[in-house]
PATOR-301730 format. One record per residue (C-alpha): chain; y, z, x. Coordinates in nm, 2 decimals. Example, Ala and Ser with C-alpha at 12.3 -4.5 7.8 and 13.67 -1.06 7.14 Angstrom:
BEGIN
unit y z x
A -0.45 0.78 1.23
A -0.11 0.71 1.37
REM end
This chain:
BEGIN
unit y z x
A 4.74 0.09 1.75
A 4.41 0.26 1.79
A 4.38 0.28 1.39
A 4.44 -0.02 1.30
A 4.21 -0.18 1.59
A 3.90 0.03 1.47
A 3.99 -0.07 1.08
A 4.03 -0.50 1.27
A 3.72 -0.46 1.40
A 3.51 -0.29 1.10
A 3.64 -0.61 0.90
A 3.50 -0.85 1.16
A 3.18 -0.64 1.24
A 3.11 -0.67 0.84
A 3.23 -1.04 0.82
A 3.03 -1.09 1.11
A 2.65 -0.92 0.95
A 2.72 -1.10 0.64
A 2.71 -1.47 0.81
A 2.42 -1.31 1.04
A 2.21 -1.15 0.76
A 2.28 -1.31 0.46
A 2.40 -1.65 0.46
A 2.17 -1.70 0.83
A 2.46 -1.87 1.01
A 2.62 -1.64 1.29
A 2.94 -1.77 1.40
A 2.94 -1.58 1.73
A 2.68 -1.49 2.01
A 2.45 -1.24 2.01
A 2.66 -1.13 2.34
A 2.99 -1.13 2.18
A 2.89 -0.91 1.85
A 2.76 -0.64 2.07
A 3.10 -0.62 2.32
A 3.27 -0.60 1.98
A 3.03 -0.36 1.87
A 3.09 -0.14 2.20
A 3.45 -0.15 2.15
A 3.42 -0.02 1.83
A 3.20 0.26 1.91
A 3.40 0.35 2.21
A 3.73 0.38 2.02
A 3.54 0.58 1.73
A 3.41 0.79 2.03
A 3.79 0.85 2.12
A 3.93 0.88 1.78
A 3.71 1.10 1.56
A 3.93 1.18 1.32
A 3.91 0.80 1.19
A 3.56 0.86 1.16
A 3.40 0.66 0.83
A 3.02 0.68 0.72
A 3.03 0.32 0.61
A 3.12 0.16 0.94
A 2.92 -0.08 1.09
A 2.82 0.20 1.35
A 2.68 0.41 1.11
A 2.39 0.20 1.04
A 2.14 0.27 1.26
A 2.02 0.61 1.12
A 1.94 0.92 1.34
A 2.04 1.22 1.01
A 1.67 1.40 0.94
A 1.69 1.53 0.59
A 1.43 1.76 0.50
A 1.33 1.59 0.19
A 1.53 1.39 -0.08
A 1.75 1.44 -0.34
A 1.67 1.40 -0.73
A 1.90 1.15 -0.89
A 1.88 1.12 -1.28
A 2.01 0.76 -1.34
A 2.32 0.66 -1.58
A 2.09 0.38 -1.70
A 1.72 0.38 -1.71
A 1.55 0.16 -1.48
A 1.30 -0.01 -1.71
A 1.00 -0.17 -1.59
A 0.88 -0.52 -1.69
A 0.61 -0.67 -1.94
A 0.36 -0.89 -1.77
A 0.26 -1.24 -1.86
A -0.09 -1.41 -1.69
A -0.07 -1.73 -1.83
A 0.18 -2.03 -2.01
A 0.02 -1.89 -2.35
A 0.20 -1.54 -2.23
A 0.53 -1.69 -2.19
A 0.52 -1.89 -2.50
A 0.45 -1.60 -2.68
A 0.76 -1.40 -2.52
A 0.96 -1.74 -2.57
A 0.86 -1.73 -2.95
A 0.96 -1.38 -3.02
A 1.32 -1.45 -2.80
A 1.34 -1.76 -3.05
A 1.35 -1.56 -3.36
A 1.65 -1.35 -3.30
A 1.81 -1.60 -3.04
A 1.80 -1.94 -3.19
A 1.85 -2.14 -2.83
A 1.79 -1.93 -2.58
A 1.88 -2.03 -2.20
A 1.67 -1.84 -1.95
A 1.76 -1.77 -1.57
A 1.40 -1.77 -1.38
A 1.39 -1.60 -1.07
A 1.16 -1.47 -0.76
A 0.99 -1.13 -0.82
A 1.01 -0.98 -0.49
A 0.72 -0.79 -0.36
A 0.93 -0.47 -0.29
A 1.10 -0.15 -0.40
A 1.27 -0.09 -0.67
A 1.67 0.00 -0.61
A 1.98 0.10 -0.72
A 2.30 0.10 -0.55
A 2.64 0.25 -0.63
A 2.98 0.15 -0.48
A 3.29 0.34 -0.59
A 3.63 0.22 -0.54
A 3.49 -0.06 -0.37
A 3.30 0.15 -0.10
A 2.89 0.16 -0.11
A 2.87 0.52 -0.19
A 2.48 0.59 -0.29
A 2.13 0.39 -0.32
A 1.90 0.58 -0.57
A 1.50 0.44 -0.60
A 1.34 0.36 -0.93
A 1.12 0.66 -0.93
A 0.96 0.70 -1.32
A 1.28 0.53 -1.45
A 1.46 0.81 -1.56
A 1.49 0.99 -1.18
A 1.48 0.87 -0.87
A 1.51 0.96 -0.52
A 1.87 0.96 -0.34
A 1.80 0.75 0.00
A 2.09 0.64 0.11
A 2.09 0.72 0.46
A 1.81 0.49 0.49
A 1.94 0.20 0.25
A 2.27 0.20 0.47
A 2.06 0.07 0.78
A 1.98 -0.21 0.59
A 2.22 -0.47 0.79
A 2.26 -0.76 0.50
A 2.42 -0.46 0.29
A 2.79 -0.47 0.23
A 2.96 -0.12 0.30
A 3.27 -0.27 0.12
A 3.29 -0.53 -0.17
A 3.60 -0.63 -0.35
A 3.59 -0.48 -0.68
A 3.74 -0.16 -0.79
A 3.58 0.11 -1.05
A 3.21 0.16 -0.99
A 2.95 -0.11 -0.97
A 2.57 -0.09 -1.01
A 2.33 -0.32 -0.84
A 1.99 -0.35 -0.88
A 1.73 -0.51 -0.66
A 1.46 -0.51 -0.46
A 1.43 -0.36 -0.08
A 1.17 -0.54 0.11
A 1.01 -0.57 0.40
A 1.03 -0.96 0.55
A 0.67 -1.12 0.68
A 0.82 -1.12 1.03
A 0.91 -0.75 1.05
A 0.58 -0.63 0.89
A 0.41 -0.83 1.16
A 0.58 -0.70 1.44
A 0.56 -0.34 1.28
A 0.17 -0.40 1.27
A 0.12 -0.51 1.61
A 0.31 -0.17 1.75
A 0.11 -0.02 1.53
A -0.16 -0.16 1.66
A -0.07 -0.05 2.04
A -0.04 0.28 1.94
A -0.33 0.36 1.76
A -0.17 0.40 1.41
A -0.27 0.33 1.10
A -0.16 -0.02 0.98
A 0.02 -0.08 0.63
A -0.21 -0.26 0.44
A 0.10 -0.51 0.36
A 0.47 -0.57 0.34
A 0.54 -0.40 0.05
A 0.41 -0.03 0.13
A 0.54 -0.07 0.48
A 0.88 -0.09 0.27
A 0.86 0.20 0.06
A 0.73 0.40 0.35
A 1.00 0.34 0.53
A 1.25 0.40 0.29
A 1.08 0.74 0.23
A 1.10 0.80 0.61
A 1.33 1.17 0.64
A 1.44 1.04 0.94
A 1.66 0.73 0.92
A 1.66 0.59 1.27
A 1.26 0.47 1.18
A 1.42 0.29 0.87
A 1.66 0.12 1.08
A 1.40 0.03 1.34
A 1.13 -0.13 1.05
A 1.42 -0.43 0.99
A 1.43 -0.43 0.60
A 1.63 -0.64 0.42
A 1.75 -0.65 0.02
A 1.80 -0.91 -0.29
A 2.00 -0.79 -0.54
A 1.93 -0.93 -0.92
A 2.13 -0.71 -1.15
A 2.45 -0.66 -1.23
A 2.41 -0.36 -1.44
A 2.78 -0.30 -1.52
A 2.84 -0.63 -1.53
A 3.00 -0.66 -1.91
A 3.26 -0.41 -1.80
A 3.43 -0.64 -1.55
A 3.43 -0.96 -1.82
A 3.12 -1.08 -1.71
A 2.94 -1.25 -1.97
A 2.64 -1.42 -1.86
A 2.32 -1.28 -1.61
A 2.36 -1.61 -1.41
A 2.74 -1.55 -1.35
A 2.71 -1.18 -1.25
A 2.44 -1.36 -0.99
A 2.74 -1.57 -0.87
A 2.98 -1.27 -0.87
A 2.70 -1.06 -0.67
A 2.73 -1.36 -0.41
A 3.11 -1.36 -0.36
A 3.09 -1.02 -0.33
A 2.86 -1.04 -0.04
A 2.56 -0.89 -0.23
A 2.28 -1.12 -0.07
A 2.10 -1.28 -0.43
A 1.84 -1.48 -0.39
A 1.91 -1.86 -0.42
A 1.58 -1.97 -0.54
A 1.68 -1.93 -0.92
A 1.73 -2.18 -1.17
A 1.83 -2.23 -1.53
A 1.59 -2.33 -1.80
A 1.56 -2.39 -2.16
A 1.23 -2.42 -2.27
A 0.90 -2.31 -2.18
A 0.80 -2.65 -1.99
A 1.06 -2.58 -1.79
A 1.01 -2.25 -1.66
A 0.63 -2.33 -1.60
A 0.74 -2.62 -1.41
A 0.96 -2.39 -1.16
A 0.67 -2.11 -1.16
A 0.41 -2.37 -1.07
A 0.68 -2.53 -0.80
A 0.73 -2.16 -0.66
A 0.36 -2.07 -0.61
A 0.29 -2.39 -0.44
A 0.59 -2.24 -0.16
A 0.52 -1.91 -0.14
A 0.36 -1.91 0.15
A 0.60 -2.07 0.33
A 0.87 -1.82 0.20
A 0.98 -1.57 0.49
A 0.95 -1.31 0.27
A 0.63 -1.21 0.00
A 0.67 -1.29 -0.40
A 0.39 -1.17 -0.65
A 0.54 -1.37 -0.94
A 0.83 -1.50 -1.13
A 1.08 -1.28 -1.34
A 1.24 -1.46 -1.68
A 1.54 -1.31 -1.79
A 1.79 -1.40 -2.12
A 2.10 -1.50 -1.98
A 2.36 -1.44 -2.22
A 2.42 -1.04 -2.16
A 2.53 -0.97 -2.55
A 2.18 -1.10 -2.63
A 2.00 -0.89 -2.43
A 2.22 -0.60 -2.56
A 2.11 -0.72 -2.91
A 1.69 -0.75 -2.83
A 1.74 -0.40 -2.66
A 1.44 -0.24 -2.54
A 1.10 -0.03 -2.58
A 1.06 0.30 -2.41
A 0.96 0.11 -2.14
A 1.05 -0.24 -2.13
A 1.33 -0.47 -2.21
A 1.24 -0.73 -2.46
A 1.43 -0.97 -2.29
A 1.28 -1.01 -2.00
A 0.90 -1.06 -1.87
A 0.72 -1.09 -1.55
A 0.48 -1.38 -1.49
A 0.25 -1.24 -1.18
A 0.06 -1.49 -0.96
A -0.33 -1.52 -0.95
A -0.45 -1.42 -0.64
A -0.36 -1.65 -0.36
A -0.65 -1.87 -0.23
A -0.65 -2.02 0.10
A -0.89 -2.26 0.30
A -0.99 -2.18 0.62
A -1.31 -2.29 0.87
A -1.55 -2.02 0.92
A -1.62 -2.01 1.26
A -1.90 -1.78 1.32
A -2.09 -1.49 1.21
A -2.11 -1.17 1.37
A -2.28 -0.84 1.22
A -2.10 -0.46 1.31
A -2.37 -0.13 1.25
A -2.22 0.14 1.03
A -2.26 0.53 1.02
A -2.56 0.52 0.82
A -2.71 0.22 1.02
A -2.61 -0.07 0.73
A -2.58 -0.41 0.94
A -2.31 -0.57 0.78
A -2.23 -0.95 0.85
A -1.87 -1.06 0.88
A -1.72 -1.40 0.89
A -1.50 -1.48 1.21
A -1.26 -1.67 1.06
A -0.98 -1.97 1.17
A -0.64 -1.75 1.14
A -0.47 -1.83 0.77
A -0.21 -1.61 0.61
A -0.29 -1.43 0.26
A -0.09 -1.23 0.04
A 0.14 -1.14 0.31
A -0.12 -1.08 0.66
A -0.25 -1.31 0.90
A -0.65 -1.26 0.79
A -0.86 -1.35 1.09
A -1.23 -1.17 0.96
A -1.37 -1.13 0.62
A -1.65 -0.93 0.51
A -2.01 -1.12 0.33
A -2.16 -0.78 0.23
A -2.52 -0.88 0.30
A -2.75 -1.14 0.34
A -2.79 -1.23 -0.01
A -2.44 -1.31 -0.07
A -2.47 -1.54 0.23
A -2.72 -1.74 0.08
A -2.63 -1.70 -0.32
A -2.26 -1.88 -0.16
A -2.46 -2.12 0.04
A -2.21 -1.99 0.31
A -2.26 -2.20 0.67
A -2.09 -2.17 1.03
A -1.82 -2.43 1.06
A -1.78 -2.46 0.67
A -1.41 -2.49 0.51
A -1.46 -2.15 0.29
A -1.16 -2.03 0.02
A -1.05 -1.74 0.07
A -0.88 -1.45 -0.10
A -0.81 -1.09 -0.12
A -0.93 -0.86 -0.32
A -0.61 -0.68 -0.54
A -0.46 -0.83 -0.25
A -0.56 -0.59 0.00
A -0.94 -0.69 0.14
A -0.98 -1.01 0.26
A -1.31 -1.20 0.08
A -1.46 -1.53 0.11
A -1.50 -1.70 -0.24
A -1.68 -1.99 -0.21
A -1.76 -2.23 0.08
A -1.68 -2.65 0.03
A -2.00 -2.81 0.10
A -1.83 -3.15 0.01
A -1.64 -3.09 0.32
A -1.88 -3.07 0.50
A -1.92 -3.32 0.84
A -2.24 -3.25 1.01
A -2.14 -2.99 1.25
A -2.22 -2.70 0.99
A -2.55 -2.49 1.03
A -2.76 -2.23 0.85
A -2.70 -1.88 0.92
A -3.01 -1.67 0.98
A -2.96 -1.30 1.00
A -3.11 -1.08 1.23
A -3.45 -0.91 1.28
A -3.33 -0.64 1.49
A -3.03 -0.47 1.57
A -2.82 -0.62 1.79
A -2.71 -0.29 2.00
A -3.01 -0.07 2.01
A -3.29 -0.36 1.96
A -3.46 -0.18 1.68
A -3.64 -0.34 1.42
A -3.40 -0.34 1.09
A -3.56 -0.24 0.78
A -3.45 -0.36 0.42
A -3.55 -0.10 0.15
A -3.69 -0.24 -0.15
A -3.41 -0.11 -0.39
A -3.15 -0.26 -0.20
A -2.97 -0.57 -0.06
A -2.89 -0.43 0.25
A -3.03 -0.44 0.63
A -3.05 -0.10 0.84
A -3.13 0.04 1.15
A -3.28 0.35 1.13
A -3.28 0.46 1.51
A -3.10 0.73 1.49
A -2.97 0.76 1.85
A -2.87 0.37 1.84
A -2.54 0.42 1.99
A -2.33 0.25 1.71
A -2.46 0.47 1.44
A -2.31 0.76 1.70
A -2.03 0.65 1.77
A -1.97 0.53 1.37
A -2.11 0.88 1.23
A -1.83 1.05 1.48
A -1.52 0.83 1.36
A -1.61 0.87 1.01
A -1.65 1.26 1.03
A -1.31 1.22 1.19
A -1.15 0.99 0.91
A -0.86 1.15 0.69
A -1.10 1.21 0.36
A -1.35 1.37 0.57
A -1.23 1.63 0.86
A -0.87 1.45 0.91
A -0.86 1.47 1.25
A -0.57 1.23 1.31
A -0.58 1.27 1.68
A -0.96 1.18 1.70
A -0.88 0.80 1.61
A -1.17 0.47 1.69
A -1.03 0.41 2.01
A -1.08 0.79 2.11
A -1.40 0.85 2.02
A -1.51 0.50 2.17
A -1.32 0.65 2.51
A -1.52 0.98 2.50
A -1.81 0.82 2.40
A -1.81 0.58 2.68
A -1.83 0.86 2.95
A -2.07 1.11 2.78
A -1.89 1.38 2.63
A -1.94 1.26 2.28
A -2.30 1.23 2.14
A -2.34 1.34 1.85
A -2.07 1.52 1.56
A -2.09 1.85 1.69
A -2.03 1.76 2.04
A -1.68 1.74 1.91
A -1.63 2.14 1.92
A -1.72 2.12 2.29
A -1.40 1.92 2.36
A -1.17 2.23 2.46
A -1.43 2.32 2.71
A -1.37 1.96 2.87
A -1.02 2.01 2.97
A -1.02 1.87 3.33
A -1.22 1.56 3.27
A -1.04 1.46 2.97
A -0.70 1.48 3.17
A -0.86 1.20 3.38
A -0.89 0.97 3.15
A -0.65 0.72 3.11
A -0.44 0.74 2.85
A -0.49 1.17 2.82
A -0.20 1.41 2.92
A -0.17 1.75 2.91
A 0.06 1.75 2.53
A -0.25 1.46 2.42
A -0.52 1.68 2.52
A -0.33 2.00 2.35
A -0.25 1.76 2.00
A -0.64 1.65 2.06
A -0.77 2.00 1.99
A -0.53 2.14 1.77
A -0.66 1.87 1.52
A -1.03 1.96 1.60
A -0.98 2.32 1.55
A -0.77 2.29 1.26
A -1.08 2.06 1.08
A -1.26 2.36 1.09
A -1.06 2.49 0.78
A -1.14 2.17 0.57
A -1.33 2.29 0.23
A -1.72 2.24 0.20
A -1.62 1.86 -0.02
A -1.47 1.72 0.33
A -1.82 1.85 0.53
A -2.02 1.69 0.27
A -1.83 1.34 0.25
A -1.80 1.37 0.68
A -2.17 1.42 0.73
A -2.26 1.05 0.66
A -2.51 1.09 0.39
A -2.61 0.80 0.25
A -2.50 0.72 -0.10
A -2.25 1.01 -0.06
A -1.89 0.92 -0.10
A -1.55 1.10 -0.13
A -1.59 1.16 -0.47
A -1.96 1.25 -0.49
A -1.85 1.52 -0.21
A -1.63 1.67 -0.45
A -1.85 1.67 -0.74
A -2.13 1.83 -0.51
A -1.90 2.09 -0.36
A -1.78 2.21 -0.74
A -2.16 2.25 -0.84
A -2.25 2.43 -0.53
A -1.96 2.59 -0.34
A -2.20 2.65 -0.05
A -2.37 2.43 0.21
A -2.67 2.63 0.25
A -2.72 2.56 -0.19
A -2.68 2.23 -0.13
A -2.97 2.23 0.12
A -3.18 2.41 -0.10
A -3.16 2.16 -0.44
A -3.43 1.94 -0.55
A -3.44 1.62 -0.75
A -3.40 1.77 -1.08
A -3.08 2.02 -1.03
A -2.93 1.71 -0.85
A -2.98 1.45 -1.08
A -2.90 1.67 -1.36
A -2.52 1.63 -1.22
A -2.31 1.38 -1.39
A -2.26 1.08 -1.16
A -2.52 1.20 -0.88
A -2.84 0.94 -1.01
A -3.19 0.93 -0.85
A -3.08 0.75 -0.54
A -2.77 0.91 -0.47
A -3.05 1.25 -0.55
A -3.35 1.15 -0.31
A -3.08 1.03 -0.02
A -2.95 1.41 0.01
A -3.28 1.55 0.02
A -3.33 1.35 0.27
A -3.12 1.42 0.43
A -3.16 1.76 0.47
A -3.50 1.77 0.52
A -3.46 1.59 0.87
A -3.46 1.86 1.14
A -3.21 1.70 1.34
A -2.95 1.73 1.06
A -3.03 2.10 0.96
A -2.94 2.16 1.36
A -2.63 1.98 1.33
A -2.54 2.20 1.04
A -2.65 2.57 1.25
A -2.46 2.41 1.57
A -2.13 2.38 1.31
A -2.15 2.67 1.18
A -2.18 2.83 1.48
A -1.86 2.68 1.60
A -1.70 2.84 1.30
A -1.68 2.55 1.06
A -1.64 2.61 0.74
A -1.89 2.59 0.51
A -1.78 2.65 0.12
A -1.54 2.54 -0.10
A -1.25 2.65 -0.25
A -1.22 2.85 -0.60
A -1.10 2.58 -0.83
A -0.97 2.70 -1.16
A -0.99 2.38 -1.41
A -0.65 2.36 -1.65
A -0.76 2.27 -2.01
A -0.56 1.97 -2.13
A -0.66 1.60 -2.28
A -0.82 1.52 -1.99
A -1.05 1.79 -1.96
A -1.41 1.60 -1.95
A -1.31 1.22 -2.02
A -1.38 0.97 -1.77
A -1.00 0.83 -1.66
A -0.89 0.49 -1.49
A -0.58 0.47 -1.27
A -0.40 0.10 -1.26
A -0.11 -0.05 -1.17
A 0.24 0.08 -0.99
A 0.32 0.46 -1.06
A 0.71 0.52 -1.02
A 0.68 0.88 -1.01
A 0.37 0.99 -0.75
A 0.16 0.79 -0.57
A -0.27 0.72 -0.68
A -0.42 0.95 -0.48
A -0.15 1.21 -0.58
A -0.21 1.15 -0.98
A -0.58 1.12 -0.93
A -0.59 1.49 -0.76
A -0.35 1.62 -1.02
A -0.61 1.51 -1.32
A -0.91 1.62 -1.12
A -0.71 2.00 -1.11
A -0.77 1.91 -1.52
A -1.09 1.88 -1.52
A -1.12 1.43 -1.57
A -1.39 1.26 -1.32
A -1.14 0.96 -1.21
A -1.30 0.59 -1.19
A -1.19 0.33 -1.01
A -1.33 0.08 -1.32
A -1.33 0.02 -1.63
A -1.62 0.00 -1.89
A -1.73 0.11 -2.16
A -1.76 0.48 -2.08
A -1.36 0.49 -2.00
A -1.24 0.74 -2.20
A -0.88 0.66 -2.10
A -0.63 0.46 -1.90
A -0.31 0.56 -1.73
A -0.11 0.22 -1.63
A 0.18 0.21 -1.42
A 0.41 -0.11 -1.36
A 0.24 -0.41 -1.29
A -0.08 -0.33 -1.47
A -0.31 -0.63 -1.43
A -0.69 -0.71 -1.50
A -0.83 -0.33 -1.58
A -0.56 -0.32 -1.85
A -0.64 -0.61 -1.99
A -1.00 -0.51 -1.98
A -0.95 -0.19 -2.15
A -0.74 -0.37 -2.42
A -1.06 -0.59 -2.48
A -1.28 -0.30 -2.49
A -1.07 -0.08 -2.67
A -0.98 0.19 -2.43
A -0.72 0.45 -2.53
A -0.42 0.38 -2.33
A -0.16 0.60 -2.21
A 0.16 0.46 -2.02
A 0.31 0.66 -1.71
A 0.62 0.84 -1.93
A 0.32 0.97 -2.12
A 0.10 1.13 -1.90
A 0.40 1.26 -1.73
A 0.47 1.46 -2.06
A 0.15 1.58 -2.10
A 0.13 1.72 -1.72
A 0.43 1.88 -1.77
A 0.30 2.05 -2.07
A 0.06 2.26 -1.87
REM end
């Protein structure tokens, strides 16, 4: 009796997510499914031995895996070609069109998401693999199974691979943001890294709590169960309980598919979830079989992205914030609009010049984008909407905390303050020695600093090492408790480890960023060197030019900052950097570019490995590129490198070469 009401319930618990999650039309209360849920848990409870990993209480995560399991896939997971524009797809249409004499094309949503493969076996969901470089991927299948609008059973027998897309909906990523938010964290920038990081999350009870959900496109297998055509495998997905997207349609020319592409962009921001384009696929499967594939990319198939997404919004006011090294930058307050996946609120107008080259006015209707989809930026204002109300912004003489007079140097466009003790510069100089390029002292976060600051025990950057010796009037402030304080100074006194390049880039020097800290560091391993060099020695550096030259000298030619360097190393911070032995390979000396989606590491993880080889990494391209390494979903730089010429070199490619070494 006890068996067969566990396996009753399991079978109405899964019928029950699928109307819930899927087809969004729940048959039952909220109330009801969770008494059956309880049931079901407390028979389980009494009956282990008629435990099963797929039931419905199984999804909500709690195993910690130490790290993840490498999965070669059966098939390779191929990535697509990109088109820009109606020429693109009219090319692609014209090559389909000379093997495939009428060609009918299923167009579909390209979901802003993560890659994924799943395996059922004799009609259970047995493993979810991701995309990694194609070849291998990660096993993550603990996490994939809290996904609720995933079938644990599907009726077909054998084993079936899906593919599709894991994503995080707008709702969930703005509610993951705002607790975020309360907690001090670091938000995700948008919905689709807050995806993969939480599918890469070793503990799966955070995956279940981030409410992910899933569209499945692919019927890999699909030819082996009589299946002949892409758009019937859809429907086959769907009666299977697979959730597919519905927003797909069937078209058989080029007009067509532009006139659902242009129909979808005009939607997309009123989509629940976040689409950076449209996919195109052949739908008759023994086609596709026949147009194959390159090493890369199947030929039939492309992927038309979206321009960035412009929005019109009023500007409300202008406001101006003091940075480390005293810039006064203005920022737009804007009317809330959603872009690209975040509710943007505040933009950033760089300096007064842009304000005025934009004709840029307090109550204008502005457009605005982001920048690669991550930076919010005004493009233009709409003087013909204008109504009277708008007015002229002036920017300010003096700085609006400290009252100083700001001073515009004559070979830049920028507005600073140059008191030094103005209390925003402090406070800023503090949170960016603390910031993860520079000392990476996590628990030393804005808020923090602003805390200490605001009751005196931070001043100035070394006043940080005086912290431990603070104990009893940090526990007194609100928020602090005894495991906070001990986390608090861990951090500190493990930043004094951090090589000389994380000093340099955390001391604030003007014109001095991450990068020009490690270039400086690798010339002169010491701080006290570094002090010591004149113009010449640093300007005979590649990449360090007259400005970047005379702003270090500077620098340390002010007596306050050679103190602040005797008062740290007297608190034992480190103060050189480590031995770096350069690996000879193709990269040794040429100038690299980075661009799009690498399946294998992540940017910062393939910029440091061709650093360790000896290739100064831009984040441009021109014409003194020597190279570019493009991912999936390469966009403008790779197009601009194809213009210029630039040797190219795909991600299966620069994988083999690194692994030569």
């Amino acid at each position: 009796m006890s068996e067969s009401r566990i396996l009753e319930l399991r079978r109405i618990l899964d019928r029950l997510s699928y109307e819930y999650y899927v087809l969004d039309k729940p048959s039952i209360s909220d109330q009801e499914y969770d008494r059956l849920y309880q049931e079901l848990l407390a028979l389980e409870e009494a009956f282990p031995q008629y435990y099963d990993a797929n039931s419905p209480t199984q999804r909500v995560g709690g195993s910690v895996l130490e790290g993840f399991d490498k999965v070669a896939h059966k098939r390779q997971m191929l990535s697509l070609g990109n088109a820009f524009n109606k020429e693109d797809l009219m090319n692609f249409d014209r090559r389909i069109r000379q093997e495939v004499p009428h060609p009918r094309y299923v167009v579909e949503l390209k979901i802003d998401g993560l890659a994924m493969s799943l395996f059922y076996r004799g009609g259970r969901f047995a493993q979810a693999v991701t995309r990694g470089d194609g070849e291998v991927g990660e096993d993550v299948t603990n996490n994939v199974k809290t996904i609720r609008s995933i079938p644990m059973e599907i009726a077909l027998p054998g084993e079936v691979e899906v593919r599709g897309e894991v994503f995080m909906p707008k709702k969930s990523f703005e509610e993951l943001n705002a607790q975020r938010t309360e907690h001090n964290e670091e938000l995700f920038a948008n919905p689709r890294n807050a995806a993969a990081g939480s599918i890469r999350q070793l503990d799966s009870s955070i995956a279940a709590k981030r409410k992910l959900d899933a569209f499945w496109y692919y019927f890999v297998n699909a030819q082996e169960f009589d299946i002949h055509e892409h758009s019937e495998a859809l429907d086959v997905l769907d009666r299977l309980h697979l959730k597919t997207n519905p927003l797909r349609r069937i078209c058989y020319s080029v007009d067509e598919i532009w006139k659902f592409i242009l129909e979808m962009n005009e939607k997309r921001s009123s989509l629940s979830y976040e689409i950076d384009g449209m996919v195109i696929k052949l739908d008759h499967l023994a086609a596709q079989q026949q147009l194959g594939s390159t090493v890369k990319t199947p030929r039939w198939a492309i992927a038309y992205k979206f321009p960035a997404e412009e929005v019109v919004t009023r500007l409300l006011n202008i406001t101006v914030t003091v940075g480390r090294t005293g810039r006064i930058t203005p920022n737009a307050v804007l009317e809330p609009v959603r872009v690209a996946g975040t509710t943007v609120s505040a933009a950033t107008l760089h300096n007064e010049d842009m304000i005025k080259e934009k004709d840029i006015r307090i109550h204008d209707m502005v457009v605005v984008r982001k920048a690669g989809d991550i930076i919010p930026e005004i493009v233009r204002s709409l003087p013909q909407r204008r109504d009277g109300t708008q007015g002229i912004y002036h920017f300010p003489t003096v700085c609006p905390v400290c009252g100083s007079e700001l001073v515009r140097f004559s070979d830049e466009a920028a507005h600073y303050c140059i008191n030094q003790d103005c209390p925003a510069r402090v406070v800023e100089s503090i949170i960016h020695y603390a910031s993860k390029d520079a000392m990476d002292i996590m628990s030393l976060g804005d808020k923090t600093v602003e805390q200490l600051h605001s009751v005196g025990l931070l001043d100035s950057i070394e006043d940080i090492y005086c912290l431990k010796h603070k104990k009893e009037v940090i526990l007194e402030l609100e928020g602090f408790q005894e495991r906070s304080y001990e986390r608090l100074i861990k951090g500190i006194e493990e930043s004094k480890k951090k090589p000389l390049e994380n000093l340099i880039f955390g001391l604030g020097i003007r014109q001095v960023g991450s990068k020009a800290g490690k270039i400086l560091a690798k010339k002169y391993h010491h701080i006290d060197a570094l002090m010591q060099a004149d113009e010449a020695d640093l300007t005979s550096i590649k990449d360090i030019g007259y400005i970047t030259a005379q702003s270090i000298i500077a620098f340390f030619h002010e007596a306050k900052n050679i103190e602040l360097i005797a008062h740290l190393k007297a608190y034992g911070v480190r103060m050189d950097s480590d031995e770096e032995v350069i690996r000879e390979s193709v990269f040794t000396g040429k100038t690299v570019v980075l661009t799009g989606t690498l399946q294998s590491m992540g940017r910062s993880e393939a910029k440091a490995l061709l650093e360790s080889f000896g290739a100064n990494v831009s984040g441009s391209v021109s014409k003194k590129t020597d190279l570019v390494i493009y991912g999936a979903e390469a966009g403008s730089k790779l197009v601009k490198a194809q213009q210029l010429h630039v040797a190219l070199m795909d991600e299966e490619s620069f994988l083999k070469e690194v692994q030569k070494r």
